[in-house]
N, C-alpha and C positions, 0 to 999 in steps of 0.2 A: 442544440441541447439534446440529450438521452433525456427519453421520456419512458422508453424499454431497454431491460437488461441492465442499469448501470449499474445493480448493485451484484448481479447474478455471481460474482467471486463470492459473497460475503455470505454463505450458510448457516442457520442460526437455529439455536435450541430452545426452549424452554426449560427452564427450570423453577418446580415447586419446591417449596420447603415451608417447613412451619415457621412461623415468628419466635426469636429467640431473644437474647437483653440486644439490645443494640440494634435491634429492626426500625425501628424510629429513624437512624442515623439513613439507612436504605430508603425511606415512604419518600424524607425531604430532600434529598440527593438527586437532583436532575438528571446529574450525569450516568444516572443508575436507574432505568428507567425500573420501578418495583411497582407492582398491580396488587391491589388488595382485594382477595376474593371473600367477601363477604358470607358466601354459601361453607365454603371449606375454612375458611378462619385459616385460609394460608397464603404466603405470598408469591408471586408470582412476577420472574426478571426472564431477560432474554440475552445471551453471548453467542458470539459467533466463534466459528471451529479453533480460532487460533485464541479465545482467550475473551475479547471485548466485548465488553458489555455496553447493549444499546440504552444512548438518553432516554432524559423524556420526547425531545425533538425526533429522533429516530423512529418511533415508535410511533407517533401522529399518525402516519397513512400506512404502518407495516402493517398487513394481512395479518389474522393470526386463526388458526383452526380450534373451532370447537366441535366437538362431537355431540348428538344430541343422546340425553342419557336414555335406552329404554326400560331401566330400570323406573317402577313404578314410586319409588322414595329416594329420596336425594335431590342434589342438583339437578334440574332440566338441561342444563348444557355441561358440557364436562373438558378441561381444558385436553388437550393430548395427550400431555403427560401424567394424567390422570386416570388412562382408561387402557382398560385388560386387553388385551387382542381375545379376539373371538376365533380366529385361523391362527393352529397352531405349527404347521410345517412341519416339516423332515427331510432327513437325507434324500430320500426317493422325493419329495416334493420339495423342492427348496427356494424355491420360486415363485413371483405371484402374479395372476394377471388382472389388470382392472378395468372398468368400465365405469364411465363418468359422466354423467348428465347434470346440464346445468339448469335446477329446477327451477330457480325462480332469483331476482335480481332486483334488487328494491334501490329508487335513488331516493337519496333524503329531501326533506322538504324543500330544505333551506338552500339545497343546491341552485334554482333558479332556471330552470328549463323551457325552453320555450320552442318555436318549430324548428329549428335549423340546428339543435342540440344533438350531437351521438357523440357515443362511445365506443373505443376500440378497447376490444381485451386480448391480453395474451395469457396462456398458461405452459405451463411446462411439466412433464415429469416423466422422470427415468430414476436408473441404477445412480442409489448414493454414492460418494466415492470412498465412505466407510465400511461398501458393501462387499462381504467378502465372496461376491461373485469371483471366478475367471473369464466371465463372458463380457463385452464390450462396455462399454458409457454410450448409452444415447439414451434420445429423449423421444416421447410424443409432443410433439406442440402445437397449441391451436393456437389463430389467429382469428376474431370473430368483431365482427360489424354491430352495434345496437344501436338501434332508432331509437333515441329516448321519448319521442313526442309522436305521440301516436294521433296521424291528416285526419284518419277516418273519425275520431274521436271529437278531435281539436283540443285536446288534454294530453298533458304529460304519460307516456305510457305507464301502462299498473306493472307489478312486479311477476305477477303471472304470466303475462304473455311477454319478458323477455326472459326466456327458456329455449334451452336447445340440446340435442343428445350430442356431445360431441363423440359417440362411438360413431355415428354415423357419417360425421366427419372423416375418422377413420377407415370408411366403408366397412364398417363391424367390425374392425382388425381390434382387439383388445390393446390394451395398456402391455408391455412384459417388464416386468421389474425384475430382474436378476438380482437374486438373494433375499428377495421380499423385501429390500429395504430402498427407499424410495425418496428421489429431494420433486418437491414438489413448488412451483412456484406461480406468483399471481399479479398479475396487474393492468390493470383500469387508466384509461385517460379519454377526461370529457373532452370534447371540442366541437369547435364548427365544420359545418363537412366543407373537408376541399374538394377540388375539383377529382382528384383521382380517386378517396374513395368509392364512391361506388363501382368504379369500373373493379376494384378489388374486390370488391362486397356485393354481389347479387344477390339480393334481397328476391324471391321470388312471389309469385303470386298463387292464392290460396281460394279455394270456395269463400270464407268467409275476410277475403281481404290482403292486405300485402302481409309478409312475415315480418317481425320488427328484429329479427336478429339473420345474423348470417355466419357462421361457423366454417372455416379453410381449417384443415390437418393434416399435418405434414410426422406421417409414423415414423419413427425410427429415425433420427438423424441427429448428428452431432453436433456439440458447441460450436463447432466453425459454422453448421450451416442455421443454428440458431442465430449466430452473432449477426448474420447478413441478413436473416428478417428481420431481428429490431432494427438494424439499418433500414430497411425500406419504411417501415412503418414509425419512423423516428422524424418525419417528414410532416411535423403539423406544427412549426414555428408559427408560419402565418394563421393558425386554425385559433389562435386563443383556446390554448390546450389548459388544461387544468389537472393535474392527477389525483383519482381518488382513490388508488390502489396502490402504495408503493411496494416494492415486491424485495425483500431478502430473502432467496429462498428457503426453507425451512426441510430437515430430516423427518421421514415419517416412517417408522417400522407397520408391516403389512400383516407378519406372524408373531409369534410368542417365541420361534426362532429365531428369526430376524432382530425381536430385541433384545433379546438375551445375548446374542453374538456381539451388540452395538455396546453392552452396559458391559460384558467380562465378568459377570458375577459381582459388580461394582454396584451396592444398595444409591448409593449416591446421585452414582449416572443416571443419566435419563437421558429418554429419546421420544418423543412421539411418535402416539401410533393413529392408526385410519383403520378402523371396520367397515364391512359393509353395513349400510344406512344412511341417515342423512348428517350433512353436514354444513358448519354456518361459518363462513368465511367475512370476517366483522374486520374494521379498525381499529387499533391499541386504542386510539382517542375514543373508541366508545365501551372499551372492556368492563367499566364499573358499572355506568347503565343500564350495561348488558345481563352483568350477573346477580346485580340489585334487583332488579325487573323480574327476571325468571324465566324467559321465552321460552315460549312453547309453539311449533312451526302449525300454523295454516293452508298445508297444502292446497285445500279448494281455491285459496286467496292469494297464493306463493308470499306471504304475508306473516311476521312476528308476533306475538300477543302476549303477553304477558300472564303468567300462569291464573293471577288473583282476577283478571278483568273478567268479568261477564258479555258473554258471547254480544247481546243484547248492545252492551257498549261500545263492545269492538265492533261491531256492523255501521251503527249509526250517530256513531263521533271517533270519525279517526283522528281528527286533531287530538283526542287527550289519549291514544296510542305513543310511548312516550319512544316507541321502536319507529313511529312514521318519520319523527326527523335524521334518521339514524342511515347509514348506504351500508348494505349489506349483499350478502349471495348465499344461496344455497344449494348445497352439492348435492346430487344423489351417487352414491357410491356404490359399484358392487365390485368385488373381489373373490378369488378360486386360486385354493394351493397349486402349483403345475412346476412341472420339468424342462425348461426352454432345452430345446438340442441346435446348437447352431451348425452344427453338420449336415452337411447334404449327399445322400446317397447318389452316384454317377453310374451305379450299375456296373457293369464290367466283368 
């Protein structure tokens, strides 16, 4: 069985719109998966590049990106296609590079963790193939080990200490997105450890104890040589695998260039975008909780809170935290307009 990659053909959008007559007929329509944003009083579906639009089943374990707002009024989180780029681009700069840390990883409650529980995550992101670079398609992609059940403790690890920079995975080499416009994708599988993870995943040792995550990046390489890591790491039949990330990749513009080339002056189109700051990679199955609630991040705690809870409460009852049952991630993002030159000087 594909527990990575099986959907990676299928790229997919976001689309908002307001509620119009006949928005009823979309809320009760499965086969149309429609997300009620509470904060925006708009709705919210998902289609892939050729057209189809994701059920409600589809949408169970799809990734979806929010951005957290820092604006001081409004929504705390903001869907994609909801939020201005902050990097506006140009001809002289047309290009974007990123850097991604993964701040903080929260499993939900109900998940059921115990010592022999990890998770493998893969991500992925390169040049869209909407992107009207002339420079190549490829990708950065990690491949990353997490201990969910942290010996030293004898408790399920907290959400704070599985964090890992994946630049440094890259040995500081940035993200290069050619044409700033960028498919990024995501996905999580619980399991029992087999015998060959760890020799994949060296988990190394620290002053204060073992690290609960371990990060591989592999910069710059293509679909063929992505499709033969999920092949390797597609190898936990016997692990009692369980996914808690399904991943259809998703389009994300980087500039105010970038989406304006992807839309054509089209009010209609849309594309998601990514700024530099944080970012909260949630489940469609938890999108209403999400925007009901109001989250606001806890960095000290790599930890969700709800805008109305008092600090007070969120310290000392996290069961009535309504985000503790919830499996989430949070991104640190930064991003820098640039000019990729894939030419090499040979002198002469």
């Amino acid at each position: 069985m594909e527990y990575f990659g099986q959907f990676r053909t299928q790229t997919i959008h976001s689309l908002m719109r307001v509620p119009r007559d006949g928005a009823d007929y979309f809320i009760r329509n499965a086969e149309i998966a429609t997300l009620e944003n509470s904060a925006s009083k708009q709705l919210l579906s998902f289609a892939t590049d050729d057209g189809v639009s994701l059920s409600e089943s589809d949408l169970k374990d799809q990734f979806i990106v929010f951005q957290f707002n820092q604006a001081p009024d409004g929504p705390t989180i903001l869907d994609t296609s909801a939020v201005d780029p902050t990097q506006t681009g140009s001809t002289d700069k047309p290009d974007a590079l990123t850097v991604i840390q993964l701040a903080s990883f929260n499993v939900g409650t109900d998940e059921g963790i115990d010592r022999n529980i990890r998770a493998t995550l893969r991500l992925d992101f390169g040049k869209d193939s909407n992107s009207n670079s002339p420079l190549d398609t490829v990708f950065w992609s990690i491949a990353a080990g997490m201990n969910l059940y942290n010996e030293a403790k004898k408790k399920p690890s907290e959400a704070k200490d599985l964090k890992t920079d994946f630049n440094e995975a890259f040995s500081k080499r940035p993200v290069e997105i050619p044409g700033a416009l960028g498919k990024l994708s995501f996905e999580v599988v619980k399991h029992r450890e087999p015998k060959w993870w760890q020799k994949v995943f060296s988990f190394l040792q620290s002053g204060t104890g073992k690290a609960l995550t371990s990060a591989i990046g592999f910069p710059a390489i293509t679909s063929q040589a992505i499709g033969f890591l999920d092949e390797l790491l597609n190898r936990l039949d016997k692990s009692d695998p369980e996914i808690l990330f399904k991943s259809r990749p998703m389009t994300l513009a980087l500039t105010k260039r970038a989406r304006d080339s992807f839309n054509s002056g089209v009010p209609s189109v849309s594309v998601g975008v990514m700024n530099p700051g944080f970012c909260l990679l949630a489940r469609g199955r938890d999108y209403k909780g999400l925007v009901d609630n109001k989250p606001v991040y806890m960095g000290a705690y790599g930890l969700l809170k709800p805008k109305d809870m008092e600090i007070q409460e969120f310290l000392q009852s996290p069961a009535s935290n309504p985000f503790s049952r919830m499996t989430y991630a949070v991104l640190k993002v930064g991003t820098a307009e640039a000019k990729l030159n894939p030419t090499l000087d040979y002198g002469g």
